[in-house]
C-alpha positions in Angstrom: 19.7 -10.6 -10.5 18.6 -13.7 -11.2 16.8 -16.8 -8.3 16.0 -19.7 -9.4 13.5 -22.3 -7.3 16.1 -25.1 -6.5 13.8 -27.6 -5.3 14.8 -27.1 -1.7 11.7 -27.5 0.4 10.1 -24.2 1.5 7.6 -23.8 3.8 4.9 -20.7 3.0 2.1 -19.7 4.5 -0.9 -18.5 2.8 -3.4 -16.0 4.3 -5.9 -15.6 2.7 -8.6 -12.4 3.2 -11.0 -12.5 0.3 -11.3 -10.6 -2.7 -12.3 -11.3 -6.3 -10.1 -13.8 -6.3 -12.6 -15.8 -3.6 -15.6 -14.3 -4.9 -18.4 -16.7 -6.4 -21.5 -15.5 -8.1 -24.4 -14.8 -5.6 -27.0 -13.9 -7.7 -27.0 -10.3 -8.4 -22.6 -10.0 -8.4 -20.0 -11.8 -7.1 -19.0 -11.6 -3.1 -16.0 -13.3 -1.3 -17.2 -16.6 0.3 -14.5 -19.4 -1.3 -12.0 -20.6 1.6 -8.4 -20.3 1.7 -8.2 -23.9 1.2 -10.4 -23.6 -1.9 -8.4 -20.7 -3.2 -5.6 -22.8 -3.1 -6.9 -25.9 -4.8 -7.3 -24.0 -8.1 -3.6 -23.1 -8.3 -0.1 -25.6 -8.8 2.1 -25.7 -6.5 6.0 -24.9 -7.6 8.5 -27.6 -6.5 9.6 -28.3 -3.5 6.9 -25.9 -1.7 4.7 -26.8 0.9 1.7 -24.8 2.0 -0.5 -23.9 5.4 -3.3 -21.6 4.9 -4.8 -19.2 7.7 -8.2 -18.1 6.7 -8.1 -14.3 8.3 -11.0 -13.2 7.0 -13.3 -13.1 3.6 -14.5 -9.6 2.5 -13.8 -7.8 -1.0 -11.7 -5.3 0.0 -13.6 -2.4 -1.1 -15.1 -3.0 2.9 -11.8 -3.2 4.9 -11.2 -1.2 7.4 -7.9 -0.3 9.2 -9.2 -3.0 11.6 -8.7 -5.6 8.9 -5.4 -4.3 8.0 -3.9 -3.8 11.3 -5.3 -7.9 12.2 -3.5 -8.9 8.9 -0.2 -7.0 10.8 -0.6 -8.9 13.7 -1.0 -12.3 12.2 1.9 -11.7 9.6 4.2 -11.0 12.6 2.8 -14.2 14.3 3.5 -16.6 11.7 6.9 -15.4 11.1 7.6 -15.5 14.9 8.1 -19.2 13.8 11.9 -19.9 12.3 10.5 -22.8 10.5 8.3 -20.2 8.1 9.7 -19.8 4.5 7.7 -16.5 3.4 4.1 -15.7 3.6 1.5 -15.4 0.8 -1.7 -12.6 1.2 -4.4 -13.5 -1.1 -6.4 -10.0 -1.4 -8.6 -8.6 -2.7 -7.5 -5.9 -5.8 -9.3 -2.6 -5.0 -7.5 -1.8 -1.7 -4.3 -4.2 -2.1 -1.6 -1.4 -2.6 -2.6 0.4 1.0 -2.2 -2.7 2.8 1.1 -4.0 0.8 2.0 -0.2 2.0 1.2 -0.7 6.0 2.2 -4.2 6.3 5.8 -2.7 4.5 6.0 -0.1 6.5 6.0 -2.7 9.4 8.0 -5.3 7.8 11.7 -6.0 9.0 12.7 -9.5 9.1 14.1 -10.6 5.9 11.6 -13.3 4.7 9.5 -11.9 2.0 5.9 -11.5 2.4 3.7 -11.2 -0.8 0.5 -10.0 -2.0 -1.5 -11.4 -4.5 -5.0 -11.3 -6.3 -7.2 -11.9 -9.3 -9.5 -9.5 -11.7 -11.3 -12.3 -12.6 -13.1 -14.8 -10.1 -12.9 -17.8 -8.7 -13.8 -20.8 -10.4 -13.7 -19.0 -13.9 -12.4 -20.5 -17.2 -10.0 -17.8 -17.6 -9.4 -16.9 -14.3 -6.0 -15.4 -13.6 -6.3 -16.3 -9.9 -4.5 -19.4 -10.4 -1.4 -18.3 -12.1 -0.9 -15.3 -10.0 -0.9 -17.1 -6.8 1.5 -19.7 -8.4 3.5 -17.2 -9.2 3.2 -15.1 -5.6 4.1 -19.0 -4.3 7.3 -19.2 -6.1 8.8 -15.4 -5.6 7.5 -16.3 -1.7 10.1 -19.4 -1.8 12.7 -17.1 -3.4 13.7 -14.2 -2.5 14.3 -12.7 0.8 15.3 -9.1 2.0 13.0 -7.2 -0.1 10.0 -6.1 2.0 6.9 -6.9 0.9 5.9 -7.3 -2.6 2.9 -7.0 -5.1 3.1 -9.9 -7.5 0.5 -10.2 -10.0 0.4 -11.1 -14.1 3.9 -12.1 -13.7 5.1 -9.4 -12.7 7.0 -8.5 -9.4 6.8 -4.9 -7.4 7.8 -3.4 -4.5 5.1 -2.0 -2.7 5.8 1.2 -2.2 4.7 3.4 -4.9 2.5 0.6 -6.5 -1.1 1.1 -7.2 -3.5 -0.4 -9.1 -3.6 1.6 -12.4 -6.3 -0.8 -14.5 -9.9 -1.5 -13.1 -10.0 -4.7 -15.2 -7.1 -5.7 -17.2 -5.2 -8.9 -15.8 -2.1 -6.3 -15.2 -3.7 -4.7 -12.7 -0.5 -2.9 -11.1 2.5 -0.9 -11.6 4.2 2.3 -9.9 3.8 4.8 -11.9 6.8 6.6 -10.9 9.3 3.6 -10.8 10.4 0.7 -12.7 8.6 -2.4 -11.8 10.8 -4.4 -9.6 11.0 -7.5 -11.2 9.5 -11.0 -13.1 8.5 -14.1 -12.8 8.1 -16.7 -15.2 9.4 -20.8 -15.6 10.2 -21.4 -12.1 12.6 -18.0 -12.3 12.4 -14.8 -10.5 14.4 -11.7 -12.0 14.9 -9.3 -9.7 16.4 -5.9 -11.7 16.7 -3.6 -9.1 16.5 -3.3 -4.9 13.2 -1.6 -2.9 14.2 1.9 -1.2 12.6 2.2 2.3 12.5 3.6 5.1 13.6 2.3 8.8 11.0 -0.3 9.8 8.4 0.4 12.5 8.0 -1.5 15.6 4.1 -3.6 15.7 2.1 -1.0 16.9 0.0 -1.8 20.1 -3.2 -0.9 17.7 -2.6 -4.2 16.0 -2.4 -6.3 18.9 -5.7 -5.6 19.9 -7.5 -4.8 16.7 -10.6 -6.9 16.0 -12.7 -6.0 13.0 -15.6 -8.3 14.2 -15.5 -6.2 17.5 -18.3 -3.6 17.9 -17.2 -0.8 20.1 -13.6 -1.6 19.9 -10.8 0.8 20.8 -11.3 4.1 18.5 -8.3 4.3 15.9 -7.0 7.7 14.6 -9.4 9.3 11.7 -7.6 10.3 8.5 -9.8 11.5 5.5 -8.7 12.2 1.9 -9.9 15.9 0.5 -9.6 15.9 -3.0 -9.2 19.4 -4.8 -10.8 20.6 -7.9 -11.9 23.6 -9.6 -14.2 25.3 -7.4 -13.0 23.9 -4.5 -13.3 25.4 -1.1 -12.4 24.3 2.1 -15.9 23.1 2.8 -14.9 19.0 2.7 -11.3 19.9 4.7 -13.1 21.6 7.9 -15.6 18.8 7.7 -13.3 16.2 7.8 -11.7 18.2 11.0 -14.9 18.3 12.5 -15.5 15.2 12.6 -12.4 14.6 14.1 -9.5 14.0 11.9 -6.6 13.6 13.4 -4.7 13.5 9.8 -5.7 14.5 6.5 -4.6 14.4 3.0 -5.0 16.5 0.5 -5.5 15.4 -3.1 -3.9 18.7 -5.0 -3.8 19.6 -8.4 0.2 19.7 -10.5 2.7 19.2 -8.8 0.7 19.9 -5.2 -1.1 23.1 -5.7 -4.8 24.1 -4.1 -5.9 28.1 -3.2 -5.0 30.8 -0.8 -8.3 29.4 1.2 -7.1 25.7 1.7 -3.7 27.2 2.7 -4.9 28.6 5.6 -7.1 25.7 6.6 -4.2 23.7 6.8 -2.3 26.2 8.6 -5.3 26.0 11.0 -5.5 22.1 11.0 -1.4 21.8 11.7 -1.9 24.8 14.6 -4.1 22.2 16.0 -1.6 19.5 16.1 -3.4 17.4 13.2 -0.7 15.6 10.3 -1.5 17.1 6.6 0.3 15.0 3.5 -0.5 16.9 0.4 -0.2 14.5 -2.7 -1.8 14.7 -6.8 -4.3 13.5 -8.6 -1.7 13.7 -11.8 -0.9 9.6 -12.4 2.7 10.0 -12.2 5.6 12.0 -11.1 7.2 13.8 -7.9 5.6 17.0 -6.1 7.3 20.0 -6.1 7.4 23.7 -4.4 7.2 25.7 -7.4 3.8 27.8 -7.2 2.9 30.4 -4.7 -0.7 31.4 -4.7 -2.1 28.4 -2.5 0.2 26.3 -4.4 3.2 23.7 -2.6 4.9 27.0 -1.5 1.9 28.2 0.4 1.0 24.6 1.9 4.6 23.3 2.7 5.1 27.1 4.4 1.3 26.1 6.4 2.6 22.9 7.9 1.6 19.9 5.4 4.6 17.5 4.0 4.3 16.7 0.5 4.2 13.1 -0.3 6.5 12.6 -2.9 5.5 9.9 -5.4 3.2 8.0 -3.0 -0.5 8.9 -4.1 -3.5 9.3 -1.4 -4.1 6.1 -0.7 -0.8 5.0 0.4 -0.2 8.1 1.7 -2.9 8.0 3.9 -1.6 4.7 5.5 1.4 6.8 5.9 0.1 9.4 8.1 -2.7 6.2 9.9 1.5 4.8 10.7 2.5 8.4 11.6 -0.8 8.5 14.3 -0.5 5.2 15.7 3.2 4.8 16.3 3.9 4.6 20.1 7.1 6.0 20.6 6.5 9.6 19.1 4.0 10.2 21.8 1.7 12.8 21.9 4.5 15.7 20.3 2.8 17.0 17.0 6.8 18.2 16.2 8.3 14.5 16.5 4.9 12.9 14.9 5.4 15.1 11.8 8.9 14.4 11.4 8.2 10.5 11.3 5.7 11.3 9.0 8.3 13.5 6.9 10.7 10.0 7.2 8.2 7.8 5.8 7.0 9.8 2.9 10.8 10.2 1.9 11.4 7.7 -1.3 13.7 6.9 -4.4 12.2 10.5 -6.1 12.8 13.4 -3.8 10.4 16.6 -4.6 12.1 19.6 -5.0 12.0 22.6 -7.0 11.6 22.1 -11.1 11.9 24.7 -12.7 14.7 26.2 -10.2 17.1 25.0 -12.7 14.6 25.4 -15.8 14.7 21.7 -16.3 11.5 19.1 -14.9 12.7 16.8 -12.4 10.0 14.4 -13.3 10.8 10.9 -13.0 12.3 9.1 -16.2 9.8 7.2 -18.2 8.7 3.7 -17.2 10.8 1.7 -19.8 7.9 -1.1 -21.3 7.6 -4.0 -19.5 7.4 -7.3 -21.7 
């Protein structure tokens, strides 16, 4: 499917909330500081475009909280409150970009696209790729609509579900590993070769109305904590993070979603208690499945955790933060989890491998060019 930028004037809005591609050299490294209006200066605009910029804030994202995010939410939902908005460009930072592509998506009904951008190199720079990537997140912003909201970034376009960032410092940055990239964009041109899978939107939470990350003492949002398994593991780090209060976890497993007999029961006792458990991989790539026994998928699915299908723990976390702060599920552990069931559900569906002695793996990523 093929859009073309005709010329007709489009109205975007650019947020910008720091990054490497605002960071300037302070001495000892570089640290966000460049404006939204000098973010902007360095790139083209494509024709017919016109631009407002809403400087939000300007941290590397390594330091946002779900304060940050959840303001980002708010202010996306204000801007396109106005009919006169086009789309909306995020300049963000590259370390924590896919989590908040993931929540703002999760959030994200009206059919104007909002799109995230970056750089690995930063500002000011020779060869910066800042520049070209928010030229290019400009141009898909005053193209397409009804596809959620998208990662754009070395001319390539992505949903952002399922998209992480899968190079610390090459220029292409991002990809899902278990998907097709969704499209390009190159020469004023946006190729769009296949349509997003998500799940029903979810209202603005009453969390983002209110959230302030400059606010000390604010209202308390839901902890969720990542555990990540390995060989010796215990459940030492999972009653820890329930301890100090967890209200979801997730569980980074080995395979296909596998742990021990001892983490099993921890998360029997953790769901008993009402608290969310998404169990995802530290394998790159590829669906989870209930194939072992053991203190494997069996054990954990059977104990109360969902298994997160091809989302991986970062995105999955955001998943369950959603899960937690969604108003309309109440305090009922049985309705939370099955929203939380709903929004882990994607494209690739887990489910049993070798049931038919063939993988169910998701078909190879076809090279991009």
């Amino acid at each position: 499917m093929q859009r073309k930028n005709d010329g007709t004037p489009r109205r975007i809005v650019v947020v910008s909330t720091g990054g490497t591609i605002a960071s300037r050299w302070q001495g000892t490294g570089y640290v966000a500081d460049a404006s939204g209006d000098a973010v902007l200066a360095t790139a083209p605009l494509p024709e017919g475009v016109s631009v407002e910029v809403v400087d939000l804030f300007n941290v590397n994202s390594s330091r946002l909280t779900a304060a940050h995010q959840l303001a980002l939410l708010r202010t996306v939902h204000e801007v396109l409150a106005d009919p006169g908005v086009d789309g909306i460009v995020v300049t963000h930072g590259t370390d924590t970009l896919e989590e908040t592509a993931f929540l703002l998506d999760l959030h994200h009904e009206d059919p104007r696209p909002v799109v995230l951008t970056g750089a690995q190199r930063p500002f000011g720079t020779g060869d910066g790729d800042g520049p070209g990537n928010l030229y290019d997140a400009l141009q898909v912003a005053a193209t397409v609509r009804e596809l959620g909201v998208l990662v754009v970034f070395d001319g390539r376009v992505h949903a952002a579900r399922g998209t992480v960032k899968v190079r610390t410092l090459a220029a292409d940055a991002f990809a899902d590993p278990s998907a097709e990239r969704l499209g390009k964009v190159g020469f004023s041109r946006v190729d769009i070769e296949r349509l997003p899978e998500r799940p029903a939107v979810l209202p603005l939470p009453s969390a983002a109305r209110t959230a302030d990350p400059d606010a000390a003492g604010g209202p308390a949002l839901p902890r969720v904590d990542v555990v990540f398994h390995h060989t010796d593991g215990d459940r030492l780090h999972f009653d820890a993070a329930l301890a100090a209060g967890a209200r979801g976890i997730v569980l980074v497993a080995t395979g296909a979603g596998n742990a021990t007999p001892e983490i099993a029961e921890a998360v029997a006792e953790a769901t008993a208690r009402g608290v969310l458990v998404a169990v995802t991989t530290r394998v790159p790539s590829g669906p989870l499945a209930e194939i072992y026994a053991g203190g494997g998928a069996v054990d954990l699915v059977a104990a109360g955790a969902l298994l997160t299908g091809t989302l991986r723990a970062g995105q999955a976390r955001i998943a369950v933060l959603a899960a937690l702060l969604a108003e309309t599920h109440g305090d009922d552990p049985a309705r939370r989890t099955a929203l939380l069931r709903r929004l882990l559900e994607g494209p690739v569906r887990a489910a049993p491998a070798l049931a038919t002695g063939a993988s169910r793996e998701a078909a190879p990523v076809p090279a991009r060019a």
